[in-house]
N, C-alpha and C positions, 0 to 999 in steps of 0.2 A: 696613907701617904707612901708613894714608893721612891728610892734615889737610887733604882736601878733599871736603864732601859728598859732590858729583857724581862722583867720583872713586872713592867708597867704593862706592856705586850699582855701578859699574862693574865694579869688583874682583871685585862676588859676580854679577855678567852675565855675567861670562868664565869663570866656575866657579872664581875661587881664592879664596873666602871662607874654606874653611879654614886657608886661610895667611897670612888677615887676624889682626894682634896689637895693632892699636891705633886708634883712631881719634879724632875729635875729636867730642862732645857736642852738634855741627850736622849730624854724620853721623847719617840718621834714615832713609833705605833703604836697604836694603829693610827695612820696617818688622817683620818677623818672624824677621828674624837677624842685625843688625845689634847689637842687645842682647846679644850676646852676645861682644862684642868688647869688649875694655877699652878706657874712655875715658884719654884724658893731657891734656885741657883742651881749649882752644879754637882758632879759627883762626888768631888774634893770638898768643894766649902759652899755651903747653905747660909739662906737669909731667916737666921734663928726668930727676929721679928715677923718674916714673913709666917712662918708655922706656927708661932703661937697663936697669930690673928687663923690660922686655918684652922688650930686645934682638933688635930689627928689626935686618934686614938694608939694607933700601931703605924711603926714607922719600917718598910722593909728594906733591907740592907744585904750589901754583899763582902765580904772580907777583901777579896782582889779588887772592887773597883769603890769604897767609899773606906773611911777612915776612921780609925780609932776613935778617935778625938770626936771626930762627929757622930757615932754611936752614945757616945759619952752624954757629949750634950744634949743629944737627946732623951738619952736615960735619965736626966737630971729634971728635965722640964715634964717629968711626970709620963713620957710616949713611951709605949709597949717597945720593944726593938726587937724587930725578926729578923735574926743573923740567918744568914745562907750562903752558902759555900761549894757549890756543884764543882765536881773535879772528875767528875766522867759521865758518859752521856747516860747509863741507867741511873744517874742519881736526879734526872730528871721525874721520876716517878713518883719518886718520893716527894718532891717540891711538888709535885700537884696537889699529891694529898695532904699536903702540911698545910698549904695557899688554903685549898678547898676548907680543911678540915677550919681552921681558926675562922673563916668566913663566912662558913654555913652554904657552901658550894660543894659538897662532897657528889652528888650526881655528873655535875661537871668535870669536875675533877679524877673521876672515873671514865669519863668519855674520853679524857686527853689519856689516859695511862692506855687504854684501849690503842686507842690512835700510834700513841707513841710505840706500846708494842709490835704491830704490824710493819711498822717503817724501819724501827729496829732489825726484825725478824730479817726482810727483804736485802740489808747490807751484810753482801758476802765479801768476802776478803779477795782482793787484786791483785793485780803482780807487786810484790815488794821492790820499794823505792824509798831512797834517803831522802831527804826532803826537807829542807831550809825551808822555815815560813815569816817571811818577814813583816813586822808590824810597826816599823817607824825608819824615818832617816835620819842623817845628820844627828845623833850619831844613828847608823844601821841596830836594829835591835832585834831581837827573835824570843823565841817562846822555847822552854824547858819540856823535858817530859814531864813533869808534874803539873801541866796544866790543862785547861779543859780542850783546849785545841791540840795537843798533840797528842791526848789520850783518844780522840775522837779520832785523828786521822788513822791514830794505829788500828780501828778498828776493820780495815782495808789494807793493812798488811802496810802502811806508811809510816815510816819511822822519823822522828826531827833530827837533827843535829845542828848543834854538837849535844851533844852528852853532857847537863847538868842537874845536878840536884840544889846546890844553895842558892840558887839566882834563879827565881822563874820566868823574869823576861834579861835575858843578858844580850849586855851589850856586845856585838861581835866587829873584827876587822874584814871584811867582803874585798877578797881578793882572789886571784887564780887557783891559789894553791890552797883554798877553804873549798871554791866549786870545783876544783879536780874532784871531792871527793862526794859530788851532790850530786842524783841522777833529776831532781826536780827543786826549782826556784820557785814558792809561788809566794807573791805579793799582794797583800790582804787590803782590801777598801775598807778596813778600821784596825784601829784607830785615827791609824796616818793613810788618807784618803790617796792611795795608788792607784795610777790609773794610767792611760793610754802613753803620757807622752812620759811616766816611770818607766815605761815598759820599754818605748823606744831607747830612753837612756839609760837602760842596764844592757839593751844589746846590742848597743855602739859602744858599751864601757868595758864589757865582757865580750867579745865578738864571739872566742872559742866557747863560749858559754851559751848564746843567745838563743838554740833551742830550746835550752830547758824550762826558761822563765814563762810563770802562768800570771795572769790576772784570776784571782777570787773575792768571791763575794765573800767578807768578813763577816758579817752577818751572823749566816749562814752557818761557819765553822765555827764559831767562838759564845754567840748567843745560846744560851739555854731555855727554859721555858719553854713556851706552846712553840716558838721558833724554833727549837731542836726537830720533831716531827719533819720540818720543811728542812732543817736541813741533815737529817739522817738522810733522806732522798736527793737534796744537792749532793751529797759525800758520792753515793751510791753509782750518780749522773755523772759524777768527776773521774770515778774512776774507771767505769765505762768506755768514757771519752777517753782517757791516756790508753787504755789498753787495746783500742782500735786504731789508736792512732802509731802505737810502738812497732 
């Protein structure tokens, strides 16, 4: 059972999707067979009825997107718990061969390290840019450098701010005198689904600001697993596109 998107993505990469019993209702690739996995709830809170009747063996988990407590319970009802924790894009490697290793997928799992190498290799570092990346509104909220996405964009010479270490998504106040100090806005399609008509009201809200705001694919930058490889290449493609366009 997996109750992590990227994670679920991965399970059917490796070829164990038939061994997939459960997932969570944020698990949404691969979009033509993932459907066919019982849901048990969400990231946060599970239908602990729903699992016993699916009786998984191993349940995989992630520190930043599912919860103590439902680790717990799970440890209690007898399921394996595979904690995972990626906090920068080579530690996607390792999660292959861990995934591979416990499942009996280690050829697969060597083919994605492969992969992953190559796409890795390929991103060089861009013009240096500060870079606010916002993942929620009401209130506006952002990502720390201890996280998987802003350790990722640095790999392009992109830096987040502001500058924190205790809060790894903090809440921020988005004003003139925060974007004086930002050469790029870009606004993620996850968690909080941004999109065209966020875009036009950040730069009718920010006029002196309104070139810098991007729409990105969240996906992309924040998903790890077999979807890191695709998006070491979005990253690669992102910064391409600014530096032609600068």
């Amino acid at each position: 059972m997996s109750l992590v998107p990227s994670l679920t993505e991965l399970v059917f990469e490796l070829g164990l999707g038939d061994r997939l019993v459960g997932r969570t209702h944020y698990c949404i690739h691969p979009a033509d067979r993932v459907a066919g996995v019982s849901s048990v709830g969400g990231t946060k809170k599970i239908r602990m009825d729903r699992v016993r009747a699916l009786s998984p063996t191993h349940a995989l988990v992630n520190i930043d997107e599912n919860t103590t407590a439902m680790a717990d319970a799970l440890a209690a009802a007898g399921i394996t718990v595979v904690v995972t924790h990626p906090v920068e894009a080579r530690d996607n490697v390792r999660l292959y061969k861990l995934i591979g290793g416990l499942f009996g997928a280690e050829a697969a799992a060597r083919d994605l390290c492969r992969d992953f190498e190559q796409a890795y290799g390929a991103v060089t570092a861009a013009t240096s840019r500060r870079v606010l990346y916002l993942i929620w509104q009401d209130p506006w909220m952002t990502v720390s450098r201890e996280t998987y996405v802003s350790r990722l964009l640095s790999l392009i010479g992109w830096r987040t701010v502001p500058i924190t270490a205790d809060v790894r998504y903090p809440q921020i106040t988005l004003n003139d005198s925060l974007l004086d100090g930002i050469d790029l806005v870009l606004l993620s399609s996850e968690p909080f689904a941004f999109g065209g008509e966020h875009l036009r009201a950040f730069r009718r809200d920010y006029p002196v600001h309104a070139n810098k705001v991007r729409l990105v694919d969240g996906e992309m930058l924040s998903w790890y697993g077999s979807r890191a490889i695709a998006g070491l290449r979005y990253l690669r493609n992102l910064a391409d596109a600014e530096d032609a366009s600068a």
